[in-house]
PDB file of N, CA, C and O in Angstrom, chain B, residues numbered from 101:
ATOM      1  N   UNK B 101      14.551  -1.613  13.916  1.00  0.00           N
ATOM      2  CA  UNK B 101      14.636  -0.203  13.604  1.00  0.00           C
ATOM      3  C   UNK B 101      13.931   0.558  14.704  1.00  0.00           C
ATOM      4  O   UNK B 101      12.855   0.149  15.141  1.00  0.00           O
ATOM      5  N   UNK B 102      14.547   1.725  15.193  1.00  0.00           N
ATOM      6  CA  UNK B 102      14.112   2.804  15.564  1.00  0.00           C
ATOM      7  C   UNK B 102      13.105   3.601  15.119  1.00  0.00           C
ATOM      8  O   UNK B 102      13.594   4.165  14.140  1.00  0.00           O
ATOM      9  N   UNK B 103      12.226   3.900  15.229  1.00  0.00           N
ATOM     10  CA  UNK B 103      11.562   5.595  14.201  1.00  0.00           C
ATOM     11  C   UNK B 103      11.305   6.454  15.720  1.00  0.00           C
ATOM     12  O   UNK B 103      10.606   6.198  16.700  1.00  0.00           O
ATOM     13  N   UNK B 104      12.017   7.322  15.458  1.00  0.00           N
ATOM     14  CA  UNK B 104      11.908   8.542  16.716  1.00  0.00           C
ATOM     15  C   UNK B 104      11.072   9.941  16.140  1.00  0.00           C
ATOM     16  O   UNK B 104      11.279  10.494  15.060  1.00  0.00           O
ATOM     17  N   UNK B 105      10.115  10.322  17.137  1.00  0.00           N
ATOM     18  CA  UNK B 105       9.180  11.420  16.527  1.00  0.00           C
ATOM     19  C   UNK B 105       9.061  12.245  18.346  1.00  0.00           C
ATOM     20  O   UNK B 105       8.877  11.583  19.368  1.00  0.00           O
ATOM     21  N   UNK B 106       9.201  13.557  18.308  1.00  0.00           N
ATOM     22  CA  UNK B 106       9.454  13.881  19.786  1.00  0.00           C
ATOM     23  C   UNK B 106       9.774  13.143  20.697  1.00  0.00           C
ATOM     24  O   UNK B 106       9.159  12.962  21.748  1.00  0.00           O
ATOM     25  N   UNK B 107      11.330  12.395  20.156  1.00  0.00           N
ATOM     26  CA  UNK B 107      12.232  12.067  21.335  1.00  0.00           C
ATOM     27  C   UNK B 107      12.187  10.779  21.712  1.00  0.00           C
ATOM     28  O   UNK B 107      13.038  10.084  22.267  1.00  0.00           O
ATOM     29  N   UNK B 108      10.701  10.454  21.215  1.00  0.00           N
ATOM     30  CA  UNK B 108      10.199   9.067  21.798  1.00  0.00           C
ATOM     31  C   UNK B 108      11.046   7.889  20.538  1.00  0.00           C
ATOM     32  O   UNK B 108      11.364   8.306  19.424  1.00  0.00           O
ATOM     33  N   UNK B 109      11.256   6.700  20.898  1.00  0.00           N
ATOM     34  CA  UNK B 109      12.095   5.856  20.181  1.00  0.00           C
ATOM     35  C   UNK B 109      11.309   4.581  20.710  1.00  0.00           C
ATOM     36  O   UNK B 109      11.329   4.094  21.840  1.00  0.00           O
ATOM     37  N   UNK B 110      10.495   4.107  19.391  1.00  0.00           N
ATOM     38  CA  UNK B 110      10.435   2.436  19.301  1.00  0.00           C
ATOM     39  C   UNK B 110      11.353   1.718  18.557  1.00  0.00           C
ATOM     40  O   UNK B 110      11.637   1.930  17.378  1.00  0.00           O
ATOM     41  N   UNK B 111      11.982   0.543  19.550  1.00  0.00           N
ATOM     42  CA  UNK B 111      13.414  -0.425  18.789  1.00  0.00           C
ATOM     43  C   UNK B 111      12.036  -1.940  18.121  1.00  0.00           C
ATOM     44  O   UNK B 111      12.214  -3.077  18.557  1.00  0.00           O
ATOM     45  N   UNK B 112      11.262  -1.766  17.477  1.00  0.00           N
ATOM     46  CA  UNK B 112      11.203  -2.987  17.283  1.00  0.00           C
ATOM     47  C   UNK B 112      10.719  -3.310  15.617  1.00  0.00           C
ATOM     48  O   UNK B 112       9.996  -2.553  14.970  1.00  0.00           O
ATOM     49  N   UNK B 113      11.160  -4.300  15.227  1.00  0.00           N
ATOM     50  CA  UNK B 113      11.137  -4.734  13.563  1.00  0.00           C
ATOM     51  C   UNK B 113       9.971  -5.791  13.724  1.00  0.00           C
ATOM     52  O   UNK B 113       9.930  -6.708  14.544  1.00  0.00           O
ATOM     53  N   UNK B 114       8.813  -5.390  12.540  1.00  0.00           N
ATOM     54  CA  UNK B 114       8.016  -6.365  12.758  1.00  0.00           C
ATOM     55  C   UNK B 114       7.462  -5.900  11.337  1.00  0.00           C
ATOM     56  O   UNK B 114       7.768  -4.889  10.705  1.00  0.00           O
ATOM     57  N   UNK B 115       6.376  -7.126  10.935  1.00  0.00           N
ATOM     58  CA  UNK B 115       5.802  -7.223  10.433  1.00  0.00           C
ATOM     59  C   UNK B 115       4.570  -5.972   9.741  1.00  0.00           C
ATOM     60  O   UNK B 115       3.755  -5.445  10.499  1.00  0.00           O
ATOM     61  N   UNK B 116       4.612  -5.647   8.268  1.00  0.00           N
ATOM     62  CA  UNK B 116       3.838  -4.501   7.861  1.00  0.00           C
ATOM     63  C   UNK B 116       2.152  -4.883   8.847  1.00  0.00           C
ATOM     64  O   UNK B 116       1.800  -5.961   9.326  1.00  0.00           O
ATOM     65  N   UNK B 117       1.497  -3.677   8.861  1.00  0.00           N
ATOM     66  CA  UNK B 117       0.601  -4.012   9.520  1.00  0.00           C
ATOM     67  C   UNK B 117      -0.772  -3.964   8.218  1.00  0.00           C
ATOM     68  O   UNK B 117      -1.329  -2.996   7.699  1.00  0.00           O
ATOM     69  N   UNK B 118      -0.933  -5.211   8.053  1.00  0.00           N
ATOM     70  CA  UNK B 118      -1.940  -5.638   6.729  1.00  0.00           C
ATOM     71  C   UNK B 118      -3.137  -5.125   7.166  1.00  0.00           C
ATOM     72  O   UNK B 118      -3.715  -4.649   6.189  1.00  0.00           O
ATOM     73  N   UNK B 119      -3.863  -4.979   8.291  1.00  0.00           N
ATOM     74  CA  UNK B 119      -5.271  -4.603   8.682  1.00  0.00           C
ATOM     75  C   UNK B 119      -5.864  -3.592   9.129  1.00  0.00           C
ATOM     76  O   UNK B 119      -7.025  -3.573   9.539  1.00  0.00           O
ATOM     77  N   UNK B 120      -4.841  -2.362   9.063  1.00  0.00           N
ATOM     78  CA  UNK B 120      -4.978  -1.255   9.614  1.00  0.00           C
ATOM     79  C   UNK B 120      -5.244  -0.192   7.942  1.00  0.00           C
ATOM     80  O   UNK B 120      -4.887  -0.301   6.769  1.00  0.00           O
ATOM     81  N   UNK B 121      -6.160   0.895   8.853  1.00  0.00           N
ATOM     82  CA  UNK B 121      -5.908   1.561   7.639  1.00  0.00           C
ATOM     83  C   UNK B 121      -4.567   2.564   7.721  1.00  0.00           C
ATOM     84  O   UNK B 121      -4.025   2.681   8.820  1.00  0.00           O
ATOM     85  N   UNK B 122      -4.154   3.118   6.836  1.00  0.00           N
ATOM     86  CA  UNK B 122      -2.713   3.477   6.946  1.00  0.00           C
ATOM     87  C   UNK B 122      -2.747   4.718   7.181  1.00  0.00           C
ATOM     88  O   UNK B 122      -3.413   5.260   6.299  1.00  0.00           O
ATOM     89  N   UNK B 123      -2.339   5.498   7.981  1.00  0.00           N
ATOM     90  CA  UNK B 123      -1.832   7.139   8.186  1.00  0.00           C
ATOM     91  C   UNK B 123      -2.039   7.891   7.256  1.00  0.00           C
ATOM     92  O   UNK B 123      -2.212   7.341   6.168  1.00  0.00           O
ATOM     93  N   UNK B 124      -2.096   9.243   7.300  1.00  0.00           N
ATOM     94  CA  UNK B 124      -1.613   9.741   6.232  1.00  0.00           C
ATOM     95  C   UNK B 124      -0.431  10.519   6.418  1.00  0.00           C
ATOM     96  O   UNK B 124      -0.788  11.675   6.647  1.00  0.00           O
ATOM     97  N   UNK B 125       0.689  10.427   6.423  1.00  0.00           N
ATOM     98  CA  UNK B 125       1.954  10.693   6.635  1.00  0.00           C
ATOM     99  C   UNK B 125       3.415  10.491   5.659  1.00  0.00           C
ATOM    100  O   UNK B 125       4.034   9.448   5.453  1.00  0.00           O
ATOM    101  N   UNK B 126       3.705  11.886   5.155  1.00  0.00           N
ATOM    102  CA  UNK B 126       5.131  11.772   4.304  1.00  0.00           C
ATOM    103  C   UNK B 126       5.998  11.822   5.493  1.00  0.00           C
ATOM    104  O   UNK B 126       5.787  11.944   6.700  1.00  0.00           O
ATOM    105  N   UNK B 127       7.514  11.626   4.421  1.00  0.00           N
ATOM    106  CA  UNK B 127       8.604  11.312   5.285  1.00  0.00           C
ATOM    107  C   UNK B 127       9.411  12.654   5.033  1.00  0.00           C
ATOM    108  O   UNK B 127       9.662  12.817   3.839  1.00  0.00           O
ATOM    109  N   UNK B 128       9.856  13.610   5.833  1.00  0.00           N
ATOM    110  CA  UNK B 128      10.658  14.675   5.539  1.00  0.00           C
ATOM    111  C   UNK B 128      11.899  14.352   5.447  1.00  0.00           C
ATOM    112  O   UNK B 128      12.223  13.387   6.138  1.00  0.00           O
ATOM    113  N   UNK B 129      12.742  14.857   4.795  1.00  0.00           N
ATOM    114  CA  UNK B 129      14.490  14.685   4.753  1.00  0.00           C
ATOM    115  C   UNK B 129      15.234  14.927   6.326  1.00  0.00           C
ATOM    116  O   UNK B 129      16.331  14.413   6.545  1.00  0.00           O
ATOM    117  N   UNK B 130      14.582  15.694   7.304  1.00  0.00           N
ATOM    118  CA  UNK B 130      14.848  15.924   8.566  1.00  0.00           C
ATOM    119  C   UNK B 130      14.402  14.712   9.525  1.00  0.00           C
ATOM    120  O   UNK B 130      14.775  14.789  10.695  1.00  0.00           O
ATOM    121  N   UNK B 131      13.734  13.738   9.183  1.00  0.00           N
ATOM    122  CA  UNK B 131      12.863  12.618   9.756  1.00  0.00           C
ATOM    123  C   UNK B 131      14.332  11.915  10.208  1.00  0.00           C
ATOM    124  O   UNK B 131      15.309  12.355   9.601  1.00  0.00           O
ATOM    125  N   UNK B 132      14.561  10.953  11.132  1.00  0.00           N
ATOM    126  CA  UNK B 132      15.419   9.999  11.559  1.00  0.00           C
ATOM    127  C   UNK B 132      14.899   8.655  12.450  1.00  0.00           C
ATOM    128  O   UNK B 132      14.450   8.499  13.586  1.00  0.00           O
ATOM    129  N   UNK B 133      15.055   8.210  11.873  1.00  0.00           N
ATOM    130  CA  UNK B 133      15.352   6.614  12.490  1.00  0.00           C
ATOM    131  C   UNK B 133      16.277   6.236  13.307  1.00  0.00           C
ATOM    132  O   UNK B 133      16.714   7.230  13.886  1.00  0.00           O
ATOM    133  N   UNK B 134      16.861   5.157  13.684  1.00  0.00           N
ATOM    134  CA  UNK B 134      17.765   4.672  14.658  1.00  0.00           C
ATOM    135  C   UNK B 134      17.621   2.672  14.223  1.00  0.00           C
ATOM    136  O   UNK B 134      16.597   1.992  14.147  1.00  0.00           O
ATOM    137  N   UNK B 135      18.644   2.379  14.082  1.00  0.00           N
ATOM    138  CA  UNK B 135      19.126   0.518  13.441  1.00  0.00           C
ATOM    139  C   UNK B 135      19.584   0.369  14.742  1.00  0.00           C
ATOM    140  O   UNK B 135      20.233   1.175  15.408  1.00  0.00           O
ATOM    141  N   UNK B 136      19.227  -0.624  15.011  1.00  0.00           N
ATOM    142  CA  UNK B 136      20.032  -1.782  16.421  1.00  0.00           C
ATOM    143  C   UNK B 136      20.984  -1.347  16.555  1.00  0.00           C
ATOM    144  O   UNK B 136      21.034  -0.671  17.583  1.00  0.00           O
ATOM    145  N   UNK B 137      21.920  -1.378  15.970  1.00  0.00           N
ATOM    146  CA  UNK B 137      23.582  -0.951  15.709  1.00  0.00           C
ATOM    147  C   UNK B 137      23.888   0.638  16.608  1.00  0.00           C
ATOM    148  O   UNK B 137      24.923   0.821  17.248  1.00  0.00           O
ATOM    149  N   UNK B 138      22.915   1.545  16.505  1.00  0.00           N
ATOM    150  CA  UNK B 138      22.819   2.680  17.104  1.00  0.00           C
ATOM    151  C   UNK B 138      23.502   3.530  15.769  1.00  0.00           C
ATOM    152  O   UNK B 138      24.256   4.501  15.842  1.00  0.00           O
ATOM    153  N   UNK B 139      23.124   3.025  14.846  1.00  0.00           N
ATOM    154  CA  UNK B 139      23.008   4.530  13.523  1.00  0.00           C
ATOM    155  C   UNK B 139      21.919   5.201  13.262  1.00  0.00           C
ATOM    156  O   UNK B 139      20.950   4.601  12.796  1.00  0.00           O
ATOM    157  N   UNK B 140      21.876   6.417  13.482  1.00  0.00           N
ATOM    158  CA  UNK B 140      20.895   7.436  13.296  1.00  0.00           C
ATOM    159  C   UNK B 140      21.126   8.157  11.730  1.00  0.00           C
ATOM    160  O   UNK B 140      22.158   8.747  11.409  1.00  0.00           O
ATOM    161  N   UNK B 141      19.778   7.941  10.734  1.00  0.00           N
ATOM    162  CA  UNK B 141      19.776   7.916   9.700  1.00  0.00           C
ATOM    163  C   UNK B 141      18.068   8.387   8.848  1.00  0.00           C
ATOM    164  O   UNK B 141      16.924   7.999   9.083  1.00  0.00           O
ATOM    165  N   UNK B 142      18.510   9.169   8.034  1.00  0.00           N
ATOM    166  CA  UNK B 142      16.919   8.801   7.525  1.00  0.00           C
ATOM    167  C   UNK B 142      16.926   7.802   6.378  1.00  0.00           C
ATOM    168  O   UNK B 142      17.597   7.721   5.349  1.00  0.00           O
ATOM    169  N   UNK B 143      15.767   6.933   7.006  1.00  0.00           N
ATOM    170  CA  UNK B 143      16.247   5.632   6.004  1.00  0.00           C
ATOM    171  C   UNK B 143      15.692   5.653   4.083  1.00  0.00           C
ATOM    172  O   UNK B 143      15.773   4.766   3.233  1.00  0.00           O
ATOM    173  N   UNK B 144      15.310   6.653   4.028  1.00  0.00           N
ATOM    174  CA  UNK B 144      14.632   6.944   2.726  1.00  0.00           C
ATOM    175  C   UNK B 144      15.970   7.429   1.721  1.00  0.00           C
ATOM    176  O   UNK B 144      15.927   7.414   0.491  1.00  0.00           O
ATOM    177  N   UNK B 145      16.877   7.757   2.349  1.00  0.00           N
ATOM    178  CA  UNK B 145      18.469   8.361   1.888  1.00  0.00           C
ATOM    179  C   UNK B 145      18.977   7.167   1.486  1.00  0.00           C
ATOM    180  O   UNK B 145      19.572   7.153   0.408  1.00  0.00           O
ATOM    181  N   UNK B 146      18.856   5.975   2.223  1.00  0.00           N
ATOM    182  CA  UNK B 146      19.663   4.757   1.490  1.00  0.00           C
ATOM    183  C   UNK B 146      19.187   3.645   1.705  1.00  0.00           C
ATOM    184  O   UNK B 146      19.762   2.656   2.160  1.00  0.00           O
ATOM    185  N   UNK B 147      17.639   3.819   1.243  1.00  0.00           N
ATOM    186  CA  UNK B 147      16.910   2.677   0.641  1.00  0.00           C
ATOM    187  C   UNK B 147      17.019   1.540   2.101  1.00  0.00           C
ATOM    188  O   UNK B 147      17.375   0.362   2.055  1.00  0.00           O
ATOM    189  N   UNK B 148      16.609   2.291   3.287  1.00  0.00           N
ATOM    190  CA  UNK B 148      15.972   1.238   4.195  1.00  0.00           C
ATOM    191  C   UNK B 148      17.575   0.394   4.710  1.00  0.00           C
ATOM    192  O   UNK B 148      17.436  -0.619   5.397  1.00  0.00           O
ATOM    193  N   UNK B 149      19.374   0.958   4.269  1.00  0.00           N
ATOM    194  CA  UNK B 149      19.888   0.590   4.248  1.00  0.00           C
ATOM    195  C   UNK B 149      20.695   1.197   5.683  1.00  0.00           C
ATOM    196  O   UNK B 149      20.812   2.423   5.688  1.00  0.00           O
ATOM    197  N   UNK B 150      21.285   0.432   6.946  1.00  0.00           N
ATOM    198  CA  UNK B 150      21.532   1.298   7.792  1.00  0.00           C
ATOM    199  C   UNK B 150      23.090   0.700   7.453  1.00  0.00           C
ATOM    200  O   UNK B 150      23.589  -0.421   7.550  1.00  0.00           O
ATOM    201  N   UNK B 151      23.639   2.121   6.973  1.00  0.00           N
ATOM    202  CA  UNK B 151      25.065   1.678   6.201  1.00  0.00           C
ATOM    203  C   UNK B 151      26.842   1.234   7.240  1.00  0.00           C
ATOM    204  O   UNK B 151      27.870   0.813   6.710  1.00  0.00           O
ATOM    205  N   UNK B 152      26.648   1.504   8.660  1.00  0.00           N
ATOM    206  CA  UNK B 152      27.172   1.322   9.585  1.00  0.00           C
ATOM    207  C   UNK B 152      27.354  -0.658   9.614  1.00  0.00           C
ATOM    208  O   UNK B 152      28.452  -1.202   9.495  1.00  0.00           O
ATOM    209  N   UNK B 153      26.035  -1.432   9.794  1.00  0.00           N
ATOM    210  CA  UNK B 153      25.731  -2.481  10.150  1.00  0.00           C
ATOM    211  C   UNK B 153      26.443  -3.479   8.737  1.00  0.00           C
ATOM    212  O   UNK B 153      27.640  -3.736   8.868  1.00  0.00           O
ATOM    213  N   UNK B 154      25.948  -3.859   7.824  1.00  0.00           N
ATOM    214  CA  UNK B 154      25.322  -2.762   7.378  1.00  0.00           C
ATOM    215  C   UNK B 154      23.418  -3.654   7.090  1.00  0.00           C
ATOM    216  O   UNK B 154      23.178  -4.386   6.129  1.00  0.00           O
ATOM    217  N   UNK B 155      22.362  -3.284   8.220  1.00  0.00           N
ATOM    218  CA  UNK B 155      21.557  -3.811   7.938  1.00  0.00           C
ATOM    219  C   UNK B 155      20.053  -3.434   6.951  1.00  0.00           C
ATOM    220  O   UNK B 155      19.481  -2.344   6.945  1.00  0.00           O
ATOM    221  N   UNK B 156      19.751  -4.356   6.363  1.00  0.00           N
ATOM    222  CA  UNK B 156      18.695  -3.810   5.335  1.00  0.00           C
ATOM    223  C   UNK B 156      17.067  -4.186   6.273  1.00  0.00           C
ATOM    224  O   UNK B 156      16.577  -5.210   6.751  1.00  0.00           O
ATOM    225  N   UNK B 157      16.696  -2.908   6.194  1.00  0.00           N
ATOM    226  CA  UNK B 157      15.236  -2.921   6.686  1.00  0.00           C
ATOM    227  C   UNK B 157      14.516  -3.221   5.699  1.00  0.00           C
ATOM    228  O   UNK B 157      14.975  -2.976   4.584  1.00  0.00           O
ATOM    229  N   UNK B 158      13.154  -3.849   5.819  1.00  0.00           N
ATOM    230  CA  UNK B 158      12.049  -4.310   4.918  1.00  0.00           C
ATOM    231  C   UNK B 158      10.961  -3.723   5.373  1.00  0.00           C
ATOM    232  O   UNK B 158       9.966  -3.627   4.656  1.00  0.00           O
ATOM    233  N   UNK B 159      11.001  -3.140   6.913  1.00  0.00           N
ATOM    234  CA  UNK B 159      10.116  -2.533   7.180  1.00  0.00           C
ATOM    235  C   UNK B 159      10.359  -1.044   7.410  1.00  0.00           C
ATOM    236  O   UNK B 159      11.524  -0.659   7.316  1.00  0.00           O
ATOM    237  N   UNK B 160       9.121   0.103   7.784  1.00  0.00           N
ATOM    238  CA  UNK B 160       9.361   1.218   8.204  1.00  0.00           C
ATOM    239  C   UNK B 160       8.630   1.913   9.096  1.00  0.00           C
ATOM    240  O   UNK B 160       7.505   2.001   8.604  1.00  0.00           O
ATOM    241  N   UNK B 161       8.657   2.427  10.090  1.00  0.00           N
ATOM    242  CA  UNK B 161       7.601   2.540  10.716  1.00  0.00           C
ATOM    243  C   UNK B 161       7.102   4.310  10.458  1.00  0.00           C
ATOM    244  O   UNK B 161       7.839   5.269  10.230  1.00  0.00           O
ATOM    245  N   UNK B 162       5.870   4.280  10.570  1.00  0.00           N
ATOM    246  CA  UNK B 162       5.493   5.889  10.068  1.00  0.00           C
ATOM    247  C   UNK B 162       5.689   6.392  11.220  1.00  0.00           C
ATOM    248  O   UNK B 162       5.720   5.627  12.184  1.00  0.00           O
ATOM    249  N   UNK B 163       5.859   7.715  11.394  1.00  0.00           N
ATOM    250  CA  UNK B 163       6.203   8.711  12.568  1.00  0.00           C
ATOM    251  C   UNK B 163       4.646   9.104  13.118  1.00  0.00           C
ATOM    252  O   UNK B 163       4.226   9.175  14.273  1.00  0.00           O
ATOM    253  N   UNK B 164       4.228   9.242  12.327  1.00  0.00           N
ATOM    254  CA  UNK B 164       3.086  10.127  12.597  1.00  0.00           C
ATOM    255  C   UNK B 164       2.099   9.262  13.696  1.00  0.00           C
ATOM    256  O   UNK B 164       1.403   9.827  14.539  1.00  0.00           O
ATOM    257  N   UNK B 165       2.194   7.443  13.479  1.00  0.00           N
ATOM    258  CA  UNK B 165       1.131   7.039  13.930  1.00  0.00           C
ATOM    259  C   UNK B 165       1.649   5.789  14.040  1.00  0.00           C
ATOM    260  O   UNK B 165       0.798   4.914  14.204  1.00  0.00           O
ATOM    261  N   UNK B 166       3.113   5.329  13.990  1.00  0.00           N
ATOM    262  CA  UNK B 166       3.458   4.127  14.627  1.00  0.00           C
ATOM    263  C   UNK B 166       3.225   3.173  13.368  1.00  0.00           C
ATOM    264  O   UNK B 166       3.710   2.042  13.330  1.00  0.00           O
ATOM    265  N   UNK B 167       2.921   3.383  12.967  1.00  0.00           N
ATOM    266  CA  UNK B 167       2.498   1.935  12.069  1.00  0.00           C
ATOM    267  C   UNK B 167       3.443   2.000  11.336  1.00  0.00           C
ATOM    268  O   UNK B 167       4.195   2.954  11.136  1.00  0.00           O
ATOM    269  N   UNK B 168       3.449   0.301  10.613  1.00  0.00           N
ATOM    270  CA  UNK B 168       4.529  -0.195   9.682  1.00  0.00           C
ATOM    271  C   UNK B 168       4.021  -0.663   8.756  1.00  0.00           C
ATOM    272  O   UNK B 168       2.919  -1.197   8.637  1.00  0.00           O
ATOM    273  N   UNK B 169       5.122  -0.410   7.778  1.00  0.00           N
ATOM    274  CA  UNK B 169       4.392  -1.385   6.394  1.00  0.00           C
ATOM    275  C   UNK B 169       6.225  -1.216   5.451  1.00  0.00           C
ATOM    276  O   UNK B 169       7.220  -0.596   5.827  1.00  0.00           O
ATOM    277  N   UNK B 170       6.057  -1.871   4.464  1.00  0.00           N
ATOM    278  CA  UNK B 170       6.735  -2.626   3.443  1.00  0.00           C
ATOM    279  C   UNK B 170       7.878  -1.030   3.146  1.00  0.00           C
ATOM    280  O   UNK B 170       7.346   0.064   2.960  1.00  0.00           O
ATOM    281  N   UNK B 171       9.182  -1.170   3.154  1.00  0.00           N
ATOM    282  CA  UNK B 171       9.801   0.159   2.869  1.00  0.00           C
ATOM    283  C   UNK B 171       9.705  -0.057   1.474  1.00  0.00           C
ATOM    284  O   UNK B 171       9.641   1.086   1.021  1.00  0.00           O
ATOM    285  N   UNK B 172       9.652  -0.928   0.434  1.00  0.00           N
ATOM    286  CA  UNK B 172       9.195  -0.434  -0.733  1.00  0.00           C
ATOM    287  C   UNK B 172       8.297  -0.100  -1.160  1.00  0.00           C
ATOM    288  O   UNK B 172       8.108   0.183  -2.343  1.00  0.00           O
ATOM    289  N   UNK B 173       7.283  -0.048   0.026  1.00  0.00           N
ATOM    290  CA  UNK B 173       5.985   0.862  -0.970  1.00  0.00           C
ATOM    291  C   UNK B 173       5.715   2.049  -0.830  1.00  0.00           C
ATOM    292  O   UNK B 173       4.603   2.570  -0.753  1.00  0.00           O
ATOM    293  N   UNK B 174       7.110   2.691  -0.778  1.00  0.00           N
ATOM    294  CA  UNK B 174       6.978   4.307  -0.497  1.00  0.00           C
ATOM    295  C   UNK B 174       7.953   4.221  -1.583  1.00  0.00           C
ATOM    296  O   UNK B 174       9.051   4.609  -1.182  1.00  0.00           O
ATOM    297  N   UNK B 175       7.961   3.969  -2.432  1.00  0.00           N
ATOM    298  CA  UNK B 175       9.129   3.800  -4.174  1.00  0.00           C
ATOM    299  C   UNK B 175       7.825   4.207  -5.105  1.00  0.00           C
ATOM    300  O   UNK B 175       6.724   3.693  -4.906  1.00  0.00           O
ATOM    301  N   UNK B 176       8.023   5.026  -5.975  1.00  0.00           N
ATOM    302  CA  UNK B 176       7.488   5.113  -6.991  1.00  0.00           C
ATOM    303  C   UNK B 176       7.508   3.666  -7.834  1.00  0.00           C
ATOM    304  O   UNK B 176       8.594   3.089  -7.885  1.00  0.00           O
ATOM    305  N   UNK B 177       6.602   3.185  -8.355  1.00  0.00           N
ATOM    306  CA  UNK B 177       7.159   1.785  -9.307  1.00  0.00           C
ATOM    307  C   UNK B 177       6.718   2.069 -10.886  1.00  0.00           C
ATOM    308  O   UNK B 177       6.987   1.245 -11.760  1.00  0.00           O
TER     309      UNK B 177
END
């Protein structure tokens, strides 16, 4: 996955980051991502799903500060 925040674009899928403390950062409906595939999407619209590929992300990366963690733990449970 992509997460693009002024223009800038990291392509890489990795692992939530367990040791960091976490951002404080929501996701706006205007926010976009980018999947390998080259679909530009906000992935919170279809559940981490980039519907082109069609590939399922597990991760997400925050805009604000790069970091990643689990796309379901931005789900209400």
């Amino acid at each position: 996955m992509c997460a693009v925040r002024d223009d800038q674009c990291v392509e890489v899928d990795r692992e939530p980051d367990q040791d960091k403390t976490r951002c404080d950062w929501s996701p706006r409906r205007e926010d976009k991502w980018f999947c390998a595939c080259g679909h530009e999407w906000n992935t919170f619209e279809t559940g981490g799903v980039a519907l082109p590929c069609p590939h399922q992300w597990t991760t997400t990366q925050r805009l604000s500060c790069s970091q990643w963690s689990a796309h379901s733990d931005w789900y209400a449970k």
